[in-house]
Legacy VTK file of the C-alpha trace (Angstrom):
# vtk DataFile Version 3.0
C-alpha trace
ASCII
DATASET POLYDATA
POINTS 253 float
172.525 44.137 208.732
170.069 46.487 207.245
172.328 46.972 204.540
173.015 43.735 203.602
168.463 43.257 203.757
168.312 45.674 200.816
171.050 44.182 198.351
170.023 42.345 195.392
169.369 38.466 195.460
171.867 37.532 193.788
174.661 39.438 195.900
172.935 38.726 199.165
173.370 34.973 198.560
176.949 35.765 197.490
177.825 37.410 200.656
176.227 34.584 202.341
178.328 31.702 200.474
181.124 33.805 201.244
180.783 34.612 204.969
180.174 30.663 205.632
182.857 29.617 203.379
185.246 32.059 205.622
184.523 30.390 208.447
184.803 27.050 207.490
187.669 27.519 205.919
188.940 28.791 209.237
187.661 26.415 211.179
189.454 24.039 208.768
193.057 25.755 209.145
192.360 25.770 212.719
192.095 22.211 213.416
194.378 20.665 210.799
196.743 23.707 210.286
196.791 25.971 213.483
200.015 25.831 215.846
197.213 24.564 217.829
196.156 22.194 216.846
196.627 19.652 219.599
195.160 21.499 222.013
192.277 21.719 219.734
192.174 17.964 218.821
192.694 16.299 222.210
188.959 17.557 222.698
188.137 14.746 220.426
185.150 12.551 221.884
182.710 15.460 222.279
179.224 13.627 221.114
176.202 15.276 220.369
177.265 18.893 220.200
176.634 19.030 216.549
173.281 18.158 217.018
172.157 20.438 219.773
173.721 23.523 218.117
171.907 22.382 215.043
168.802 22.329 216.937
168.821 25.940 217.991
169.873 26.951 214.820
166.899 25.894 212.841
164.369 26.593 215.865
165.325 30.011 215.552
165.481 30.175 211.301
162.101 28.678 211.519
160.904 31.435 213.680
162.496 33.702 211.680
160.598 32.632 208.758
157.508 32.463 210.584
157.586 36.072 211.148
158.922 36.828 207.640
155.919 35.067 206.268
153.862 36.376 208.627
154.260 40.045 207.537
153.823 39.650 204.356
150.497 38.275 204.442
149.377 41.281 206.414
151.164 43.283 203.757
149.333 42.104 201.123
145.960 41.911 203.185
146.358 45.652 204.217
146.713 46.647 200.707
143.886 44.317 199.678
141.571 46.034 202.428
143.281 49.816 201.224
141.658 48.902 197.579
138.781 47.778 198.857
137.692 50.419 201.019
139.262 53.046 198.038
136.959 50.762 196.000
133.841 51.418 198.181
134.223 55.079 198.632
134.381 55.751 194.647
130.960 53.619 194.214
129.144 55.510 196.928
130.178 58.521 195.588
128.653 57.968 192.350
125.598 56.301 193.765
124.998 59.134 195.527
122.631 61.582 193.990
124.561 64.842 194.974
127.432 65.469 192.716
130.760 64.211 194.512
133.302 65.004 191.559
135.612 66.697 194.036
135.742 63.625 196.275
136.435 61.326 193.609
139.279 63.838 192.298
140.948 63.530 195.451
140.315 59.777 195.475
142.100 59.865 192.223
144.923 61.697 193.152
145.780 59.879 196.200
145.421 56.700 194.290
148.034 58.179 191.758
150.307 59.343 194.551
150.015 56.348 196.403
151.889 54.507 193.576
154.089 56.519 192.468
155.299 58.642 195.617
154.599 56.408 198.167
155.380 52.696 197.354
159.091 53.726 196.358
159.381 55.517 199.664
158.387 52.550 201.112
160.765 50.294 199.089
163.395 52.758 201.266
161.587 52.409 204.518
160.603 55.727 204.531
157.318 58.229 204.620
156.100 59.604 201.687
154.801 63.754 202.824
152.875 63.752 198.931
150.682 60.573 200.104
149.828 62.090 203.482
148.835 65.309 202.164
146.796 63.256 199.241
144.925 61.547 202.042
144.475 64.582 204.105
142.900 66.517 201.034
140.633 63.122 200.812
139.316 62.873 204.095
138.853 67.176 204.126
136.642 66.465 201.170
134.590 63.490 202.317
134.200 65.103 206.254
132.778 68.567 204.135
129.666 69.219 206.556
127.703 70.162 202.924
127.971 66.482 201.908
125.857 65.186 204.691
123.375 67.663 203.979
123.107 66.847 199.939
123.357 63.155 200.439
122.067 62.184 203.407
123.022 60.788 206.893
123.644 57.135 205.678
125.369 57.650 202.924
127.735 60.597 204.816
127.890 58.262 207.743
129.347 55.034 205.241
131.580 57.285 203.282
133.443 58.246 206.288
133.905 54.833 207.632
135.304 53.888 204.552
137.670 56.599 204.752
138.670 56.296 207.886
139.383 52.444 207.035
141.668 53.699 204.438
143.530 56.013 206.635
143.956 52.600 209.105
144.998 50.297 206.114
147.330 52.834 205.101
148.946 53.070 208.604
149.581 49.458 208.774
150.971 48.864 205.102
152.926 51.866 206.182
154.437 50.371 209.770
155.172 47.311 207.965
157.001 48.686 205.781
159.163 50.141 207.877
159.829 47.402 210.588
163.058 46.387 211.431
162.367 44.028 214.653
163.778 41.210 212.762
167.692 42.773 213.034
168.632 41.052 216.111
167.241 37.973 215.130
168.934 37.904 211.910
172.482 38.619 213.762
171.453 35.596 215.964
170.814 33.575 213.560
173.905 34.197 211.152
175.999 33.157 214.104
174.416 30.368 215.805
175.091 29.493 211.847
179.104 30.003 212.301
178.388 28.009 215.376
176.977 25.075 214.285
179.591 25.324 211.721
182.048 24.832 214.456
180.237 21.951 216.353
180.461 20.311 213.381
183.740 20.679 212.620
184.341 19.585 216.218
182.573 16.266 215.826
185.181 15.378 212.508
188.562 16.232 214.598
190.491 13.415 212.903
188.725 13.318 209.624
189.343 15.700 207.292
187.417 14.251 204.315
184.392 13.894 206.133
184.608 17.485 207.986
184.911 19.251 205.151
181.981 17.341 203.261
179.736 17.833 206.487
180.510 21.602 206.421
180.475 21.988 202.558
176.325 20.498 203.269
175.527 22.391 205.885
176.790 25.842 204.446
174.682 25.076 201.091
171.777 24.144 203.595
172.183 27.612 205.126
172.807 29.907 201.920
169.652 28.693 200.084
168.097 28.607 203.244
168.654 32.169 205.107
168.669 33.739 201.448
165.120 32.294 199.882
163.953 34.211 203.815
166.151 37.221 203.400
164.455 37.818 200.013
161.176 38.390 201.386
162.377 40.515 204.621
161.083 43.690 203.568
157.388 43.369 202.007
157.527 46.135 199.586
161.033 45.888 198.415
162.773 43.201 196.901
162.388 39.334 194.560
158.735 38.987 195.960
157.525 42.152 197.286
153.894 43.262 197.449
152.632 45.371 194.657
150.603 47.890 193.886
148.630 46.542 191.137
145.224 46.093 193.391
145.425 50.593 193.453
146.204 49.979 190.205
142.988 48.570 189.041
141.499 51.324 190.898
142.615 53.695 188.204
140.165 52.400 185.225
137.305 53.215 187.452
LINES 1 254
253 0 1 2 3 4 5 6 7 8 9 10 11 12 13 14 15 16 17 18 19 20 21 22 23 24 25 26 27 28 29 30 31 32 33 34 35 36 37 38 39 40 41 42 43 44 45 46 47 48 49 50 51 52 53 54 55 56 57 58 59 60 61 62 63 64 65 66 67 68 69 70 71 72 73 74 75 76 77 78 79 80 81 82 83 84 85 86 87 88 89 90 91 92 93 94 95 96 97 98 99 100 101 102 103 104 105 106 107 108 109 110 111 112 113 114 115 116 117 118 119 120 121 122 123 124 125 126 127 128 129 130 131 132 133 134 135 136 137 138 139 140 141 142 143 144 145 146 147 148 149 150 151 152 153 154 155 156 157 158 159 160 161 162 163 164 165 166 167 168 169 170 171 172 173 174 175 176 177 178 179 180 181 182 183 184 185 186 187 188 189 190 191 192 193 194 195 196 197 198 199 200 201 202 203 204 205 206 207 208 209 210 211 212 213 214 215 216 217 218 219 220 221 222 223 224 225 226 227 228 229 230 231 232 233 234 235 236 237 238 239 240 241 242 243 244 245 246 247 248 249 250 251 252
């Protein structure tokens, strides 16, 4: 499942078309082809299967989506807040009267590392070690007991909130990256697909014309459907993943 997550759009919604044309093609040979078929259609009468199957089904897609869309709006807000505090940090350190060029050296090269180490390790659901030692060397410089000392309480005192902030943004756009709760519910949902696929079929026993149209919508429903959400499963990878362009902008600073 997690391998299918990170293809590219247009071979996830290939797989897709094909895995529900598969099984409604099967479904098809079943009833109208299948040595048994009259065991299959003398089940003829069922009412309202289709519906309640259908039902479940998009409950559970529009949960999925829910969540999907859910992420991703914390994505972007935790890398929002990340510039932000970055943002607040660099001004403080040159409002400050005693000279902070090492702090805003290390600023600058977790900014830099940040993009380039870290958002591609992300795009792989993995750490980046580079980024955590950038911050580390960041948060050594701004916790030096000197700086209180030259600068004063209040500014020492708001410079380390706004590093510690970063460390906490960092952490979340990092766990988010790497979620994979949604697994299970994309399994679930990919079959109670094949099933609704199935009560379908089994409310057009006698018609094949009209089964195979009532499949042929439904799987199209589904493809565009479970692929427009599939493209935005993983925040920083992917059609619409988050950026880094607000750390970016932090760079002309």
């Amino acid at each position: 499942m997690n391998a299918w997550l990170e293809l590219p759009a247009v071979a996830m919604f290939a797989s897709l078309a094909a895995l529900y044309l598969a099984t409604g093609t099967a479904l098809c040979w079943a009833i109208f082809h299948s040595p048994m078929r009259e065991t299959i259609t003398s089940r003829n009468g069922i009412g309202g299967l289709d519906t309640t199957v259908a039902i479940l089904f998009a409950l559970l897609t529009g949960f999925l989506a829910s969540d999907v869309g859910e992420r991703n709006q914390h994505a972007v807000r935790a890398v929002q807040t990340e510039a932000s505090e970055l943002r607040n940090l660099h001004t403080l350190s040159v409002a400050s009267v005693s000279d902070m060029q090492a702090i805003r050296a290390a600023l600058k090269h977790y900014v830099e590392t940040a993009i380039t180490a870290e958002w591609p390790a992300m795009a792989r659901q993995v750490n980046s070690p580079e980024a955590r030692a950038a911050y580390d060397a960041l948060l050594r410089e701004v916790s030096h007991p000197d700086l209180a000392r030259d600068s004063g309480p209040v500014v020492h005192n708001a410079m380390m909130q706004a590093a510690t902030r970063i460390g906490v943004a960092r952490s979340e756009r990092l766990a988010l990256a790497t979620d994979r709760t949604n697994t299970l519910k994309w399994v679930t949902v990919l079959i109670l697909g094949a099933m609704t696929q199935i009560a379908i079929g089994v409310m057009h026993l006698e018609r094949r014309g009209a089964q195979i149209a009532a499949l042929t919508v439904f799987s199209l429903a589904a493809v565009v459907t479970l692929g427009l959400i599939a493209l935005q499963e993983h925040p920083f990878d992917g059609a619409f993943r988050v950026t880094p362009a607000p750390l970016e902008d932090l760079l002309k600073l």
